[in-house]
N, C-alpha and C positions, 0 to 999 in steps of 0.2 A: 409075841413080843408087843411091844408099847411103840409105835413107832409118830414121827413126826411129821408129817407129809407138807410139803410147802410148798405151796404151787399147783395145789391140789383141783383148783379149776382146770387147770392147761386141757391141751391134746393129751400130752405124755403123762399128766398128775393123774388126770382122770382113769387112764388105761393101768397107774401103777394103784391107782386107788383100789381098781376091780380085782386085782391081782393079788394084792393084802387081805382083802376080805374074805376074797375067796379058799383063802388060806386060816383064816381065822384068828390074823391080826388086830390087837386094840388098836384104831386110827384116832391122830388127832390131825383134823387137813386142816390148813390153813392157806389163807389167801386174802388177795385186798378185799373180796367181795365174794363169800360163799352161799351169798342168797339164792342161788342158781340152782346149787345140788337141793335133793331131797336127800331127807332125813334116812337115816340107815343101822341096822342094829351094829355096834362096836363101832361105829364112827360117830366123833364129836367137833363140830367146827370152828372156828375161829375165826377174825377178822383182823388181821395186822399187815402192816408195812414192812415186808422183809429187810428193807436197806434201814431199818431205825431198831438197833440192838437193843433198847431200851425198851420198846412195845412188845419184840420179838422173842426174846428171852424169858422171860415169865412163860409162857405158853410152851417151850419146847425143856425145862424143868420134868424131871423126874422120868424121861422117859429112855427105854435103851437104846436106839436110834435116831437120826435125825435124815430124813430124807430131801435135797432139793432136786424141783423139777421146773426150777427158774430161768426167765431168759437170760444170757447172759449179757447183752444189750444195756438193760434197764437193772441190772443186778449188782450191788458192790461187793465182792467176794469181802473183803477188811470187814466189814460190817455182819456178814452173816457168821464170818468163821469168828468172830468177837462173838457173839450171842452161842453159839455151841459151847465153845469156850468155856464162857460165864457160868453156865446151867451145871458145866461138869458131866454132860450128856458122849458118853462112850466112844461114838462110833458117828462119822456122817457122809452121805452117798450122795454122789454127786450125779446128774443125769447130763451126763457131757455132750461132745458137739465130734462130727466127724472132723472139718478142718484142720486141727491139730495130730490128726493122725499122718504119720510117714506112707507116701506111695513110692518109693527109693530112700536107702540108706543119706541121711540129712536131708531128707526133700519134704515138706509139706504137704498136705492135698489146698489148704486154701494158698499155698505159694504156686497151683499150676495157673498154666496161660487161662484155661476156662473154665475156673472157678468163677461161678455167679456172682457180679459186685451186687447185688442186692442182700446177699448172703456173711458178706464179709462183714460188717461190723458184730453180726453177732460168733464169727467164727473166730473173730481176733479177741473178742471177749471170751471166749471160751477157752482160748488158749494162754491169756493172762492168768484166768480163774487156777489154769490147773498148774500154771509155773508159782503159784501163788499159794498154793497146795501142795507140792514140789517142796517149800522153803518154808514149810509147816515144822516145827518141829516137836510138836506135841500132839496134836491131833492122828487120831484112826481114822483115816477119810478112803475112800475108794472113787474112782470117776470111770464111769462107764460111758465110752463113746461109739455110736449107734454107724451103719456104714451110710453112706454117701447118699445111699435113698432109705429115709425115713420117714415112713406114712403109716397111719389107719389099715388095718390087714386082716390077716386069719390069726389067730390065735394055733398054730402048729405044735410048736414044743420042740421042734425039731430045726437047729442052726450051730453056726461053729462059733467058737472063743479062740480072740486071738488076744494082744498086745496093743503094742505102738503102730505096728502096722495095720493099712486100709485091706480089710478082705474083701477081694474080688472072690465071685464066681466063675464057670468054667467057660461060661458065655460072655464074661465079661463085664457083668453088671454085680455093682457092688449096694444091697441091699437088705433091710430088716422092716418087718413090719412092727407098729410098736406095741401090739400083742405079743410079739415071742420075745422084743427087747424087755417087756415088763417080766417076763417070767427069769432073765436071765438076773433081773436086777433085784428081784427079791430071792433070787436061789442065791443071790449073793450076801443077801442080810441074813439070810439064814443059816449058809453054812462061809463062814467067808473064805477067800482064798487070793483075794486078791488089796492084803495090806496097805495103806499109803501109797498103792499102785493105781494107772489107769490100763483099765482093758477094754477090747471092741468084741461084739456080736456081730455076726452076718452070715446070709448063706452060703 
C-alpha cells in the first residue's frame, strides 16, 4: 500500500516506519524536520506542519492510507482530520494514548488518583482527539491505544487485542512494547477489523 506516515521522526513514527518497510509498503513520512532519517528504498520524505491543512494536504493526496503518530498535546485533530478530508484519502490511523481507556465500567485510566500529572495534558488530548473522531461522520478512521506502559522493546509478535478496556496482565502490569504495538498497527492497515472504532494492544 501507499501509505502516509506523519510523525515519522517520533519514538512510535520511527518504530511504525520499520514495520512498513519491512513489510513492503510505499512510505511517504512526514514530519517538521526529516533531516534526521537517512534515506531508504520505498521511503520518500517530507517536511510540513501537520496543524496547517493547507501545507498538509497536498503531500498526503493520492495515497490509500493516512497514518498519525502525533502528539496529541501540540496536535489539532480539526486541522488534520480537514487535510484527510480534502485529499479524499480512504482510510486514517490513529496512534492513540492509553488514558482514555476504561479501568471500570465509566471509569477512565487518566481519571485515577495516580495518574501522572505530567502526563495528563497529553492524555486529555488524546481523549478529545478520539471523541472528535467519535463525531466523525465520514471518515474511516481507526485509533489504536497502547497500555499504560509504553516503551522501546523486543519486537515479539506475540500480545492480546482488546477494546475500550486497559489490559492488565496476570501480574498486574498493564503493558506494550512499541515493537509489537507497531505490528499490531499495520496488521490493522492491512487487514482492517476495527472500523471507526478504538482498540488497545497489551500483554
Amino acid at each position: 500500500m501507499k501509505v502516509a506516515l506523519i510523525g515519522v521522526t517520533g519514538r512510535v513514527g520511527s518504530r511504525l516506519l520499520a514495520e512498513l518497510l519491512r513489510r513492503g509498503h510505499e512510505i511517504t513520512g512526514i514530519a517538521r524536520d526529516t533531516d534526521k532519517l537517512a534515506a531508504q528504498p520505498n521511503l520518500t520524505l517530507k517536511n510540513a506542519d501537520a496543524n496547517r491543512p493547507e501545507q498538509l494536504a497536498p503531500l498526503l493526496a493520492s495515497h490509500d492510507a493516512v497514518m498519525s503518530a502525533l502528539k496529541f498535546a501540540t496536535t489539532d485533530a480539526a486541522s488534520l482530520i480537514t487535510a484527510v478530508k480534502q485529499t479524499g484519502v480512504p482510510r486514517l490511523l490513529v496512534v492513540g494514548g492509553a488514558g482514555s481507556l476504561e479501568v471500570a465500567p465509566g471509569k477512565l485510566l487518566l481519571d485515577t488518583p495516580d495518574f501522572p500529572a505530567a502526563y495528563m495534558p497529553e492524555a486529555q488530548g488524546g481523549l478529545k482527539f478520539l471523541e472528535r473522531l467519535r463525531g466523525e461522520p465520514e471518515l474511516d478512521w481507526t485509533f489504536l491505544s497502547p497500555s499504560a506502559e509504553f516503551s522501546p522493546g523486543t519486537r515479539t509478535g506475540k500480545f492480546r487485542v482488546g477494546g475500550d478496556q486497559l489490559l492488565v496482565a496476570a501480574d498486574g502490569r498493564s503493558w506494550i512494547s512499541m515493537e509489537d504495538y507497531a505490528i499490531a498497527f499495520v496488521d490493522e492497515l492491512e487487514t482492517p477489523r476495527h472500523s471507526r472504532q478504538r482498540f488497545t494492544v497489551g500483554y
